[in-house]
ChimeraX commands (.cxc) that place a marker at each C-alpha (Angstrom):
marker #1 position -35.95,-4.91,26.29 radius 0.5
marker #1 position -37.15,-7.53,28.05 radius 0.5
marker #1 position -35.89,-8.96,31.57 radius 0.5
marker #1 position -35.11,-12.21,29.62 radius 0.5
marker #1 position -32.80,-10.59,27.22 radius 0.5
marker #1 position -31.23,-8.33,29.56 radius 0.5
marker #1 position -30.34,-11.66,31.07 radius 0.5
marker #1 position -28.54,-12.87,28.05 radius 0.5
marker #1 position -26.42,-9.78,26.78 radius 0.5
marker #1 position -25.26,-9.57,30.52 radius 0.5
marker #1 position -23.48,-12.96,29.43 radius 0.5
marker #1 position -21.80,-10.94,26.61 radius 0.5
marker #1 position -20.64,-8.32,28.47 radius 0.5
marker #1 position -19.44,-10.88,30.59 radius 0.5
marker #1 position -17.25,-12.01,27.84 radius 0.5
marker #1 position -15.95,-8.82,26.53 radius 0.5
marker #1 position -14.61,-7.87,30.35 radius 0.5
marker #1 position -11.04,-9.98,29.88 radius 0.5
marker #1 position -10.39,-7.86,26.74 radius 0.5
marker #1 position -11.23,-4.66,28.10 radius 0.5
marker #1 position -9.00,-5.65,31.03 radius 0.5
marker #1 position -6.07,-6.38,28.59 radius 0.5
marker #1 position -7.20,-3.24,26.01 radius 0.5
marker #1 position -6.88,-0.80,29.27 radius 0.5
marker #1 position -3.70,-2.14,30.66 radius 0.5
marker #1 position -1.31,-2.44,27.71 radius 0.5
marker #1 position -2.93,-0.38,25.34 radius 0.5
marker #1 position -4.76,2.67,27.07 radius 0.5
marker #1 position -2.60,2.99,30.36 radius 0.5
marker #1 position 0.99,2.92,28.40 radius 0.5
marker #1 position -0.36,5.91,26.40 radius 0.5
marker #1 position 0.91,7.84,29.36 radius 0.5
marker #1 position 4.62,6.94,28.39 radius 0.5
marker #1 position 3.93,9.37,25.49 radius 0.5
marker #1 position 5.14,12.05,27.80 radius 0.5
marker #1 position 8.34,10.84,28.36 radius 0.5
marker #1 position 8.95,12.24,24.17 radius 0.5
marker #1 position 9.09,16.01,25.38 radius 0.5
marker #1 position 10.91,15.60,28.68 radius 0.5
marker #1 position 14.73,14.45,29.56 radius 0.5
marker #1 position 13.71,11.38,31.17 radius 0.5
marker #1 position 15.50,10.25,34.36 radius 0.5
marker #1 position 13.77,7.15,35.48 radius 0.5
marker #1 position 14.83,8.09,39.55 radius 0.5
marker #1 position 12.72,11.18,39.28 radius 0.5
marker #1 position 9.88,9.70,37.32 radius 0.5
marker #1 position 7.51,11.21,35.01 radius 0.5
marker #1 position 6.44,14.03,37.10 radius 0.5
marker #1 position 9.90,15.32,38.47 radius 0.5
marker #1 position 11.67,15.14,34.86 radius 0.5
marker #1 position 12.44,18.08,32.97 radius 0.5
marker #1 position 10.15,18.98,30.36 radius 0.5
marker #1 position 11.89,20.00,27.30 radius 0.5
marker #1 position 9.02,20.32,24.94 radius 0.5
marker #1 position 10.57,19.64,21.03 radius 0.5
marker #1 position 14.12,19.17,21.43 radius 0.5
marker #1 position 13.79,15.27,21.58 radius 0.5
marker #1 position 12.26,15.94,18.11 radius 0.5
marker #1 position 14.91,18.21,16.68 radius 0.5
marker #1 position 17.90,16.07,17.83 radius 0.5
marker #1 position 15.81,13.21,16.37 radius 0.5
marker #1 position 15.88,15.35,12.69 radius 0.5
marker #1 position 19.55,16.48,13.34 radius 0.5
marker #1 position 20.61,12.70,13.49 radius 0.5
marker #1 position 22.03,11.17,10.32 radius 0.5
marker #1 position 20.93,7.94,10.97 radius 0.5
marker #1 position 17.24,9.32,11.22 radius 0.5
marker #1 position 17.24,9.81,7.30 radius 0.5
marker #1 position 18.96,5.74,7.02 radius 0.5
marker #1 position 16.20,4.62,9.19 radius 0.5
marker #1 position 13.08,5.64,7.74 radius 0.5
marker #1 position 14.52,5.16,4.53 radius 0.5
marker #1 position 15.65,1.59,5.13 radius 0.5
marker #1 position 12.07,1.31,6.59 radius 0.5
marker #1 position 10.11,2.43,3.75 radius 0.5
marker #1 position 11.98,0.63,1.31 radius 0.5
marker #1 position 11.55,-2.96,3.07 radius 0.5
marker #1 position 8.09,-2.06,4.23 radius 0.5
marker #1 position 7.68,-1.23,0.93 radius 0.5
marker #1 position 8.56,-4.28,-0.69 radius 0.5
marker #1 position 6.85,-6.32,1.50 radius 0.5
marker #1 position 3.49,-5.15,0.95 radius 0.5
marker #1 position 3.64,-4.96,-3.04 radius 0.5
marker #1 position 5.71,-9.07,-2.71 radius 0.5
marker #1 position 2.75,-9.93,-0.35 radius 0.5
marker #1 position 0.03,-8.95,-2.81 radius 0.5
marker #1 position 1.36,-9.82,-5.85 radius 0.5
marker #1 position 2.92,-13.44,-4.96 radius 0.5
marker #1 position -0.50,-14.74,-3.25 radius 0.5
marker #1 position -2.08,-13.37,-5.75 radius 0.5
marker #1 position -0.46,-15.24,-8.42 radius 0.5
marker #1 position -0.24,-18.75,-6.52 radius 0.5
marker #1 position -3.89,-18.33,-5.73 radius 0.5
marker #1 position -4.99,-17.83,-9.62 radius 0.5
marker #1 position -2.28,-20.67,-10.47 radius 0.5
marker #1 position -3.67,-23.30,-7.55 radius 0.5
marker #1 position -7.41,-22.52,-8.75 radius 0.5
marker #1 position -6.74,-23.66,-11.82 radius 0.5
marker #1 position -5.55,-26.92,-10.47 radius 0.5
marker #1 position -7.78,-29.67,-10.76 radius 0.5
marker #1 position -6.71,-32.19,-8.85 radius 0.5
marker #1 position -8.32,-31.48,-5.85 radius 0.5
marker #1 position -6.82,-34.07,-3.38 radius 0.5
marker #1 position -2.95,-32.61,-4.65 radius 0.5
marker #1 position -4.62,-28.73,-4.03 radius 0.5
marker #1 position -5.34,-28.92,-1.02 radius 0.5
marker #1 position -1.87,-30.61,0.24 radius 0.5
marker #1 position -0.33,-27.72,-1.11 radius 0.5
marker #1 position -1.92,-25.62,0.45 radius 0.5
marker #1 position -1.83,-26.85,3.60 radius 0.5
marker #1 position 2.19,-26.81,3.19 radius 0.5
marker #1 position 2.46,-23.27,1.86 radius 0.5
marker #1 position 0.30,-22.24,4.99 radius 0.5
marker #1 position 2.15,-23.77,7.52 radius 0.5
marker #1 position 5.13,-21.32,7.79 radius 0.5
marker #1 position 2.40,-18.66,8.76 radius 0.5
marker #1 position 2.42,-20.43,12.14 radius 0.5
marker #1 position 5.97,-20.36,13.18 radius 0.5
marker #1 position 7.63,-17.70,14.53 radius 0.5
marker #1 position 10.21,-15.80,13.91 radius 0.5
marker #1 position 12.58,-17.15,16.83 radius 0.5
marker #1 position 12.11,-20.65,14.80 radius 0.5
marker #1 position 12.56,-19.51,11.32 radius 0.5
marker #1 position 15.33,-16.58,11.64 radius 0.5
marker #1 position 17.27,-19.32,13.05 radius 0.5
marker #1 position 16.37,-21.83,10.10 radius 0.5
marker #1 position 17.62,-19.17,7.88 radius 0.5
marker #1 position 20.90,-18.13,9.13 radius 0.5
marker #1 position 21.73,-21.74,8.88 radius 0.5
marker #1 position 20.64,-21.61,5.58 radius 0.5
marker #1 position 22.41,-19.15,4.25 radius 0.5
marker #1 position 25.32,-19.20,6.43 radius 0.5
marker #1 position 29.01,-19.42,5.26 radius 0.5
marker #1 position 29.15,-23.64,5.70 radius 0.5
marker #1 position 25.13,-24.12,4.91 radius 0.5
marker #1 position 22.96,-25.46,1.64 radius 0.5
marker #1 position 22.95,-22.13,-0.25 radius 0.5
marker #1 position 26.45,-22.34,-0.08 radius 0.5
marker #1 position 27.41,-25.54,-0.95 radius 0.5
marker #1 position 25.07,-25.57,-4.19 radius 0.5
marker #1 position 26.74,-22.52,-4.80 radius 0.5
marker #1 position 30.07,-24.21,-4.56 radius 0.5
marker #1 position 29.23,-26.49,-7.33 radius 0.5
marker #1 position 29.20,-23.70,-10.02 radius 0.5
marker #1 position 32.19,-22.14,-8.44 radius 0.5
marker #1 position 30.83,-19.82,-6.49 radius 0.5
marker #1 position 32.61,-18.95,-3.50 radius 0.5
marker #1 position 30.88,-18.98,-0.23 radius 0.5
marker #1 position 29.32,-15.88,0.98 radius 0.5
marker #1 position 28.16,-14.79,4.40 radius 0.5
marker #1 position 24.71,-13.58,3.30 radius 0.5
marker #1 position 23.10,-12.17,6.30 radius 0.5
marker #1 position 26.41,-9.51,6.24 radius 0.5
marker #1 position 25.92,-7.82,3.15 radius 0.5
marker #1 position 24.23,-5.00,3.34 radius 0.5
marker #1 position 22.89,-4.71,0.10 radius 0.5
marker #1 position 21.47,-8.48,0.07 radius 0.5
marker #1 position 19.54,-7.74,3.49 radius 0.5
marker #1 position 16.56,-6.14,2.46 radius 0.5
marker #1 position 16.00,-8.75,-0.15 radius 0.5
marker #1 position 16.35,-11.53,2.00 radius 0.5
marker #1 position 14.19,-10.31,4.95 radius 0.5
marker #1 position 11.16,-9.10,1.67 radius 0.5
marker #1 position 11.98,-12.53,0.73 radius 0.5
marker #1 position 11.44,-14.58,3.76 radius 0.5
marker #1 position 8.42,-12.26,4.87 radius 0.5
marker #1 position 7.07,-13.08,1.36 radius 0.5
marker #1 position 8.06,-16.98,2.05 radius 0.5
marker #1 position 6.29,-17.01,5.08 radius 0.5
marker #1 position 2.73,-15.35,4.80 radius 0.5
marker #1 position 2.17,-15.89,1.02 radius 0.5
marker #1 position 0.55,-19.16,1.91 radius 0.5
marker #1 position -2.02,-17.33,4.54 radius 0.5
marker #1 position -2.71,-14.46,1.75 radius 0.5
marker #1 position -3.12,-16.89,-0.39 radius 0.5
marker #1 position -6.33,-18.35,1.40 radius 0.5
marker #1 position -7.24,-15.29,1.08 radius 0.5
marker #1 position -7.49,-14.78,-2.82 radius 0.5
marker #1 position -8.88,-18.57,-2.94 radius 0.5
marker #1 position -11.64,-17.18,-0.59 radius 0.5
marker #1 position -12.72,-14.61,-3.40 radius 0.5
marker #1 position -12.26,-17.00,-6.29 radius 0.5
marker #1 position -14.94,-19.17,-4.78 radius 0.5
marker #1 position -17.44,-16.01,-5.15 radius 0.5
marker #1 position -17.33,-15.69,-8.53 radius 0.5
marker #1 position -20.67,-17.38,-10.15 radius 0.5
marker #1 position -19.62,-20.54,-12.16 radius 0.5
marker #1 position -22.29,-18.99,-15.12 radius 0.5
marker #1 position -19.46,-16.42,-15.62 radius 0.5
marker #1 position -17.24,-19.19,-16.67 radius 0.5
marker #1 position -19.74,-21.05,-18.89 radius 0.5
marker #1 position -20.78,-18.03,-20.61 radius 0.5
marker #1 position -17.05,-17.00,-21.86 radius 0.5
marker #1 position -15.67,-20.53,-22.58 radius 0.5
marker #1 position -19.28,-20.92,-24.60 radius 0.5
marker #1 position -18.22,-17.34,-26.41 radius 0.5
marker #1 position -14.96,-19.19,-27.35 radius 0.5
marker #1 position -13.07,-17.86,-24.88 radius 0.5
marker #1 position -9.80,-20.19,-24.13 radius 0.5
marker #1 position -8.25,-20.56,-20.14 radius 0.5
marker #1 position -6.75,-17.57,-20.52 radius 0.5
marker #1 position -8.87,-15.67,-21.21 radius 0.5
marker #1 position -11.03,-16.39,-18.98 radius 0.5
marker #1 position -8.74,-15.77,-16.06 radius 0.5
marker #1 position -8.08,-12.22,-17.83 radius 0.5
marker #1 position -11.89,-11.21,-18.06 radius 0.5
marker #1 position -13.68,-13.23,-15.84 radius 0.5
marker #1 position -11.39,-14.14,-12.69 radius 0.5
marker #1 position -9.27,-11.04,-12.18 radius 0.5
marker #1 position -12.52,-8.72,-12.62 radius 0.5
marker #1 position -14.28,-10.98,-9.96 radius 0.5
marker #1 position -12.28,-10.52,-7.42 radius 0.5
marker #1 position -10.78,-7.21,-7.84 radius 0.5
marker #1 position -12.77,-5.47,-4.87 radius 0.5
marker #1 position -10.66,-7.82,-2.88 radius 0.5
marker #1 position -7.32,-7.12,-4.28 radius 0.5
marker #1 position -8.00,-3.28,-3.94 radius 0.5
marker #1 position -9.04,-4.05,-0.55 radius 0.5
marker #1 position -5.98,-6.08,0.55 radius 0.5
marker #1 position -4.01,-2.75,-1.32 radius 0.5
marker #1 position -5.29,-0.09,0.22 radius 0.5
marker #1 position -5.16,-1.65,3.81 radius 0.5
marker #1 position -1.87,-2.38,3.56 radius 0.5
marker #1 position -1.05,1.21,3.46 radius 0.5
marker #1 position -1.03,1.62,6.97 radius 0.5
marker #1 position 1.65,-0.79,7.03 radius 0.5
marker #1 position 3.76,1.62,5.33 radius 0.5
marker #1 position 6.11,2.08,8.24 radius 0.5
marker #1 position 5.90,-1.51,10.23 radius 0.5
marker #1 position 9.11,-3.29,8.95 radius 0.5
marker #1 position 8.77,-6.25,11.07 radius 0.5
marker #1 position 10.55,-5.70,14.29 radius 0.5
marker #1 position 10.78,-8.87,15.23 radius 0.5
marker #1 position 12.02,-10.61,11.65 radius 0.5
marker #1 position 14.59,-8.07,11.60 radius 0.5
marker #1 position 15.78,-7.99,15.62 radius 0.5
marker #1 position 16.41,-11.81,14.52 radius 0.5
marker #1 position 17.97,-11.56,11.31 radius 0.5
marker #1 position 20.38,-8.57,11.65 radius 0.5
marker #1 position 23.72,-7.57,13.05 radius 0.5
marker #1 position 25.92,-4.40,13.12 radius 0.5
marker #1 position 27.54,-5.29,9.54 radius 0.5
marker #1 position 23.53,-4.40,7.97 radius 0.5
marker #1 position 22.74,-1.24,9.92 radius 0.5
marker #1 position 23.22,0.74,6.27 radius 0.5
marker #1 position 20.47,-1.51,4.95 radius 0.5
marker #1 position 18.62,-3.20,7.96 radius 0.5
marker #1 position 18.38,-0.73,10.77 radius 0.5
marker #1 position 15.08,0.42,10.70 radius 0.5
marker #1 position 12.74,2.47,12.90 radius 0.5
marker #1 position 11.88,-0.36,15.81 radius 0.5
marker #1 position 15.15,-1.50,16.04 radius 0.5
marker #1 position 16.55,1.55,16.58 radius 0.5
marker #1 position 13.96,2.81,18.68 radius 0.5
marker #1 position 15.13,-0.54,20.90 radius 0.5
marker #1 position 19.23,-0.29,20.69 radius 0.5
marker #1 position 18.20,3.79,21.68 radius 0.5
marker #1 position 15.93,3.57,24.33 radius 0.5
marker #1 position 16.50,0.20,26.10 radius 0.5
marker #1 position 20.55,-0.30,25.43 radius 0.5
marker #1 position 21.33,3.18,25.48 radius 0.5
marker #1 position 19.33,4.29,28.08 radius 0.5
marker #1 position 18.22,7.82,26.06 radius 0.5
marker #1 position 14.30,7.01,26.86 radius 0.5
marker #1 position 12.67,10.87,25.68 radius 0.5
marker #1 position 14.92,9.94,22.12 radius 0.5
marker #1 position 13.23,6.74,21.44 radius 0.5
marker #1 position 10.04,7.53,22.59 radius 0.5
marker #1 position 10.14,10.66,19.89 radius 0.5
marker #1 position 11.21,8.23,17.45 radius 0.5
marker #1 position 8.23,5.76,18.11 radius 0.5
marker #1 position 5.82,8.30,18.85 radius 0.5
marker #1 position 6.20,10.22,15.52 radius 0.5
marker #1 position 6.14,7.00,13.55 radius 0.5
marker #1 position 2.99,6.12,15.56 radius 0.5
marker #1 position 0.91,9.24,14.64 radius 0.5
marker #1 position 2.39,8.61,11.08 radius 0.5
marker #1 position 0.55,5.21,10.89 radius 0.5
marker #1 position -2.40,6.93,12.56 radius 0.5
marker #1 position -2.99,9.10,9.70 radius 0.5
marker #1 position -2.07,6.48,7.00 radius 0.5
marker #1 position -4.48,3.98,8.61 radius 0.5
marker #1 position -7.40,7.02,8.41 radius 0.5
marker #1 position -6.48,7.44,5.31 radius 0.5
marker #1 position -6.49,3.33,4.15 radius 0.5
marker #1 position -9.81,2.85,5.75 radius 0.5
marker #1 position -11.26,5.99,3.77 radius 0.5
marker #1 position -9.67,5.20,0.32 radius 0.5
marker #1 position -10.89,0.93,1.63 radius 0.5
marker #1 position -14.28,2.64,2.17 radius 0.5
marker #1 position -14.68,4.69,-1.08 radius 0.5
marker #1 position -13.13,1.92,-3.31 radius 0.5
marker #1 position -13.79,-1.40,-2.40 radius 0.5
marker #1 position -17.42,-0.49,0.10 radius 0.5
marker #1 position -15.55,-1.84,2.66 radius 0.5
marker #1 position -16.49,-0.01,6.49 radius 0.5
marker #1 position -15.85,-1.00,10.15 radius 0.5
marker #1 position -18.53,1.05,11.53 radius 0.5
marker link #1:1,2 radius 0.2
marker link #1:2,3 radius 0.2
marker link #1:3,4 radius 0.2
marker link #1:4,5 radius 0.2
marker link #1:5,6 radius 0.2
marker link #1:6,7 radius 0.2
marker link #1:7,8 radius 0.2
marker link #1:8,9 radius 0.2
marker link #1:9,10 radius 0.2
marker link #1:10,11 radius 0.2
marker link #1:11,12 radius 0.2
marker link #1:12,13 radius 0.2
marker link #1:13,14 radius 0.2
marker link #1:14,15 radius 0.2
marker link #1:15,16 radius 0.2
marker link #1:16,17 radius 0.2
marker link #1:17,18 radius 0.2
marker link #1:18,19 radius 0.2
marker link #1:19,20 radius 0.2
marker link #1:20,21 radius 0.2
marker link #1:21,22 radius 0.2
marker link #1:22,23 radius 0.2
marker link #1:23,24 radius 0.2
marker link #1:24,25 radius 0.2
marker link #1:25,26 radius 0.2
marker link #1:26,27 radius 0.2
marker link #1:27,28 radius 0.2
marker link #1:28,29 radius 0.2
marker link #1:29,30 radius 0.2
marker link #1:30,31 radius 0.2
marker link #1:31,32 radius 0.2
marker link #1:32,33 radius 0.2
marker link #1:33,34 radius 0.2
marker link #1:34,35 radius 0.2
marker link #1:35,36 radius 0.2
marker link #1:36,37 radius 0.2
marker link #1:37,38 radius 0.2
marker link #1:38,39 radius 0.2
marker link #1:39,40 radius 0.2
marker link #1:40,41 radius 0.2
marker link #1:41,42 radius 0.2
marker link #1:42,43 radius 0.2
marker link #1:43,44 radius 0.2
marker link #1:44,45 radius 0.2
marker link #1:45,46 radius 0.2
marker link #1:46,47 radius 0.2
marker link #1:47,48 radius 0.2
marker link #1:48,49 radius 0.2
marker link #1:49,50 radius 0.2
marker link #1:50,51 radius 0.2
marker link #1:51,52 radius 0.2
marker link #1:52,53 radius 0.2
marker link #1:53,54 radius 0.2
marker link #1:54,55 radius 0.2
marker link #1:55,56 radius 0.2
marker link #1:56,57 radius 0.2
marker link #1:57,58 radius 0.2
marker link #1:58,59 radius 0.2
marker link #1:59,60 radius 0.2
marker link #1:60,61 radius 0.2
marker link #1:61,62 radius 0.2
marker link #1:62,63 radius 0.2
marker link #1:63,64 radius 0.2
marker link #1:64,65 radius 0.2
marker link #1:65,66 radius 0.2
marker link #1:66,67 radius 0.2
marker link #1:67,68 radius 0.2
marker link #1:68,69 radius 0.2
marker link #1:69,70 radius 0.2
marker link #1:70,71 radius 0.2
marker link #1:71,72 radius 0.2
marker link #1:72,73 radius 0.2
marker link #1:73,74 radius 0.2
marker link #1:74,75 radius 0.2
marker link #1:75,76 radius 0.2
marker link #1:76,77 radius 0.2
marker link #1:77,78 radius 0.2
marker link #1:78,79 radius 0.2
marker link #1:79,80 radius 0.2
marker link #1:80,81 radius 0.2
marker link #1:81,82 radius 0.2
marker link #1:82,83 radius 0.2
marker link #1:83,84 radius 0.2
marker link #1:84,85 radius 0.2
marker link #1:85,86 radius 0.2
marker link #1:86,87 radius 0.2
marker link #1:87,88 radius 0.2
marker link #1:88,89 radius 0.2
marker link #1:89,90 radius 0.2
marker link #1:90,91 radius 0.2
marker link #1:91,92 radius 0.2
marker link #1:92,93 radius 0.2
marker link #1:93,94 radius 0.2
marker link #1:94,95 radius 0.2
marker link #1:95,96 radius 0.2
marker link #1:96,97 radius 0.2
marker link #1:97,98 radius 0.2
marker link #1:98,99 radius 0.2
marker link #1:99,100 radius 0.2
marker link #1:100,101 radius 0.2
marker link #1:101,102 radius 0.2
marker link #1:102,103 radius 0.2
marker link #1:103,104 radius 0.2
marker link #1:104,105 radius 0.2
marker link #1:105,106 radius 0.2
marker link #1:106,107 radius 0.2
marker link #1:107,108 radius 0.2
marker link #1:108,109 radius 0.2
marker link #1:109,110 radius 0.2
marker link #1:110,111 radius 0.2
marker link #1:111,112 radius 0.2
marker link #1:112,113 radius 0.2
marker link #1:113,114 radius 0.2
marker link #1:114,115 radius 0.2
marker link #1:115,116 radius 0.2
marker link #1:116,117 radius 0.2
marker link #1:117,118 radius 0.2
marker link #1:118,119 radius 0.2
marker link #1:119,120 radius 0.2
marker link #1:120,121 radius 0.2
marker link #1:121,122 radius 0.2
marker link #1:122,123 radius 0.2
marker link #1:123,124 radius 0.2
marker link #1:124,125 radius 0.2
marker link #1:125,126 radius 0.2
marker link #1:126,127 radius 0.2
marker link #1:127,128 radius 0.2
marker link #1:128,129 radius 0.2
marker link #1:129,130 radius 0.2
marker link #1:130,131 radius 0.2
marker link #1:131,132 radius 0.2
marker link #1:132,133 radius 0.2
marker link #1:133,134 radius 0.2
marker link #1:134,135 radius 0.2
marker link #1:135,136 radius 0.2
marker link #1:136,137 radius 0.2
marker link #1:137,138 radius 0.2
marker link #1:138,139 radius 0.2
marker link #1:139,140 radius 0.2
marker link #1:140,141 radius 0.2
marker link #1:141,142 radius 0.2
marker link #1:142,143 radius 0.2
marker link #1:143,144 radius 0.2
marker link #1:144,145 radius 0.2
marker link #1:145,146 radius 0.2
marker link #1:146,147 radius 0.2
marker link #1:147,148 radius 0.2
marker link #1:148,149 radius 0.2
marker link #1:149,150 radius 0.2
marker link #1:150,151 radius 0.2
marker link #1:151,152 radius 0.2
marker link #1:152,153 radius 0.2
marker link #1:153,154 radius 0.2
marker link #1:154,155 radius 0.2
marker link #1:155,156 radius 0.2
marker link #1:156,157 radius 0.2
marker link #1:157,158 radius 0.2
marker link #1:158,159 radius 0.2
marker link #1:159,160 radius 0.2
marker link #1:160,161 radius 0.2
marker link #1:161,162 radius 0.2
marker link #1:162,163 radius 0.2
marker link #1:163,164 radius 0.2
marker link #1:164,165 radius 0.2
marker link #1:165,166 radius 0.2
marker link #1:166,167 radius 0.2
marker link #1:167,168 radius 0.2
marker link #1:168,169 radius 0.2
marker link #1:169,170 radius 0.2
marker link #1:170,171 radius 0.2
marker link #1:171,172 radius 0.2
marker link #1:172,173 radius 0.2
marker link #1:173,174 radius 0.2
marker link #1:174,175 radius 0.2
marker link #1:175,176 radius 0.2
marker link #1:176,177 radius 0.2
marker link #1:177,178 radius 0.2
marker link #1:178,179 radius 0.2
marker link #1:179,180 radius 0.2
marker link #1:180,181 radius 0.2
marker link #1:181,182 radius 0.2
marker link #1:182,183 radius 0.2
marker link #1:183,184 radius 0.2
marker link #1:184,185 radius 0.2
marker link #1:185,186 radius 0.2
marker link #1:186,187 radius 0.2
marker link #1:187,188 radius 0.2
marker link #1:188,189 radius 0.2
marker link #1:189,190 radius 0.2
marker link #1:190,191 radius 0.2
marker link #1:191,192 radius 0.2
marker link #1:192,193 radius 0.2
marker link #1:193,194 radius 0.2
marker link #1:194,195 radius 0.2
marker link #1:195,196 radius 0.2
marker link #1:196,197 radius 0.2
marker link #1:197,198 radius 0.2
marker link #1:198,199 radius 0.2
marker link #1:199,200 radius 0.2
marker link #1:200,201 radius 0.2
marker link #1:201,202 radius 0.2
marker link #1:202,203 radius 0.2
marker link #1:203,204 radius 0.2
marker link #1:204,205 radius 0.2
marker link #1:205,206 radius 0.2
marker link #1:206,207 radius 0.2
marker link #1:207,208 radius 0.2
marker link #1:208,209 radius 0.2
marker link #1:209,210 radius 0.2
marker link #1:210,211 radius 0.2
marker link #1:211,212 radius 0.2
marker link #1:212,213 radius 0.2
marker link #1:213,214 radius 0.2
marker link #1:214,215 radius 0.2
marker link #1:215,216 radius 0.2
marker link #1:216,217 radius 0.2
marker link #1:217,218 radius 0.2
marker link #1:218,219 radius 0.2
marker link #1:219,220 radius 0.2
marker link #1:220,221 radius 0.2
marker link #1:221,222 radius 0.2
marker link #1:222,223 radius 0.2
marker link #1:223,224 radius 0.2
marker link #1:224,225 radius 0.2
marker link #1:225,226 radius 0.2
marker link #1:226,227 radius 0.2
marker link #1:227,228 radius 0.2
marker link #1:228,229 radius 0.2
marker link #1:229,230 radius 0.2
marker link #1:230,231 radius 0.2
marker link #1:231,232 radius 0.2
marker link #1:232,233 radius 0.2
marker link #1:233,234 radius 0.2
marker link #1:234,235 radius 0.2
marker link #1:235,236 radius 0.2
marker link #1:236,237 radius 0.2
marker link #1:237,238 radius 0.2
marker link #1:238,239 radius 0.2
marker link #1:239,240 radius 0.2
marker link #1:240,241 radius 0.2
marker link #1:241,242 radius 0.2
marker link #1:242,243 radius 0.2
marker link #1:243,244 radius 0.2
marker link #1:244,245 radius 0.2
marker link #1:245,246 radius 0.2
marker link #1:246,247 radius 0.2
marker link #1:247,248 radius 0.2
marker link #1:248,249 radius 0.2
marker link #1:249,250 radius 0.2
marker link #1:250,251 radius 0.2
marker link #1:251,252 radius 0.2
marker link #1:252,253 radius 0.2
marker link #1:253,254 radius 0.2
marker link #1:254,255 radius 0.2
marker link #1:255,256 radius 0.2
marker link #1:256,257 radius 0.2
marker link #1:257,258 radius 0.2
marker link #1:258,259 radius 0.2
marker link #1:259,260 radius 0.2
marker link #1:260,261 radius 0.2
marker link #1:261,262 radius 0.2
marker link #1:262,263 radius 0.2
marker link #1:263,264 radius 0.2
marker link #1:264,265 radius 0.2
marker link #1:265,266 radius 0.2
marker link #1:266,267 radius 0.2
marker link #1:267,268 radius 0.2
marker link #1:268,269 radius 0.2
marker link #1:269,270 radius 0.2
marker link #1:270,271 radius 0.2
marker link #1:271,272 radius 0.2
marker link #1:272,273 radius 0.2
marker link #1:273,274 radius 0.2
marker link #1:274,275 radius 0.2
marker link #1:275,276 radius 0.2
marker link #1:276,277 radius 0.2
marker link #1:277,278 radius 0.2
marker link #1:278,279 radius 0.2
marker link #1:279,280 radius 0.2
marker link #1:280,281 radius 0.2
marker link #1:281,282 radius 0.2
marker link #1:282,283 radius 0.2
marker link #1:283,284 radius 0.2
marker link #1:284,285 radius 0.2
marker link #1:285,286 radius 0.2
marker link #1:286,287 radius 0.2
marker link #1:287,288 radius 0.2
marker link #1:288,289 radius 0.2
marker link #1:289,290 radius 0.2
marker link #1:290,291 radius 0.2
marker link #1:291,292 radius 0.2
marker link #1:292,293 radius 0.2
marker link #1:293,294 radius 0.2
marker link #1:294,295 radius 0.2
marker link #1:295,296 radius 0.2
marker link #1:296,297 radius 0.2
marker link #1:297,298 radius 0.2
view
């Protein structure tokens, strides 16, 4: 390599230093906290001084009975938010491409994109006043005699609403997504059926979904390390005490444990195991990602 070039990647390295920086200090050095799982943590004696207590953390972890509600609660919304986020983006994307009025296409979506951007401070607020006792849902509600209902306190209309708004606010980014793929798919294709008398339809059934189905298995089989990421911090927003049954799932529990009451080696064996979890699932999403759809990071 030449002096010249040397030169120039020094500039790159240069670049890459403020994200090593951040990657090493609240990524690698944390890691460390991983002890605190197999000791009876007392934050005055520190991590070396604590007692080590090897697997007990783990055991009263399995003993719990609201260790079986929380992975269950966060399967089943994880869950549904990965099969509403690839099927709904997936269907507005084939419906939009077949729009063809371009100026009208793009406005929508622009506006389907935009609640991508907001977070979930803003919109968990938006929504409890939605849905809350005196709010729109309500009072259209009211109007077919319905009386009011305080959604956000049911526990068995939680999980839908959270899938629901999760689905609500990153279809519209997913969505780009599919539109992305459509635009790959050679134009020939489409001249060819519709000259072999094949109607719209059909051509979306044999033409479109075929052309972009290394994406959608892609987008699938990602998602799988996913499995156990519930959304902390659409839920944290969202809940209260009256949806633990439904809504209480492995982050926020993990938070109420460790942070409110103060038993650090229990929530660090709670996040722990549901980290090496998602390890394996995420080896195991990049392999199936890599066998399926050709798809490889390095």
């Amino acid at each position: 390599m030449s002096l010249r070039n040397r030169s120039f990647t020094k500039h790159y390295y240069v670049m890459l230093l403020p994200g090593f920086v951040w990657l090493i200090l609240f990524s690698i050095v944390p890691m460390f906290g991983i002890a605190i799982a197999f000791q009876d943590f007392n934050p005055g004696r520190g991590f070396f001084r604590s007692e080590w207590i090897g697997l007990d953390n783990f055991e009263y972890l399995f003993s719990l009975n609201d260790s079986k509600t929380i992975f269950i609660n966060t399967i089943v919304i994880a869950v549904g938010k990965i099969v509403a986020n690839l099927i709904v983006p997936l269907t507005f994307a084939l419906m939009l491409n077949e729009l063809r009025v371009t100026v009208l296409k793009r406005w929508i979506q622009t506006i389907v994109y935009m609640p991508h951007f907001l977070s979930w401070v803003i919109l968990s607020g938006i929504l409890l006043d939605i849905f809350s006792y005196h709010g729109p849902v309500n009072g259209i509600l009211a109007l077919f005699g319905v009386d009011p209902i305080i959604f956000f306190a049911k526990p068995g209309l939680f999980p839908f609403l959270v899938i629901g708004s999760d689905t609500w606010k990153e279809f519209g980014f997913n969505t780009i997504i599919y539109l992305a793929a459509l635009t790959g798919i050679n134009p020939a294709l489409y001249e060819a059926a519709a000259m072999d008398g094949a109607n719209r339809f059909r051509r979306l059934l044999h033409v479109t979904l075929p052309g972009i189905t290394t994406t959608i298995v892609l987008l699938s089989v990602l998602s799988l390390g996913n499995v156990l990421n519930a959304g902390f911090d659409q839920i944290f927003n969202l809940y209260n005490p009256m949806v633990y049954s439904t809504g209480d799932v492995i982050d926020t529990w993990v938070y109420r444990t460790g942070l409110l009451n103060l038993q650090y080696g229990l929530a660090t064996a709670a996040g722990l195991l549901k980290s090496v979890i998602s390890f394996v699932l995420i080896v195991l999403s990049y392999m199936l990602a890599s066998k399926f759809a050709n798809y490889r990071i390095f």
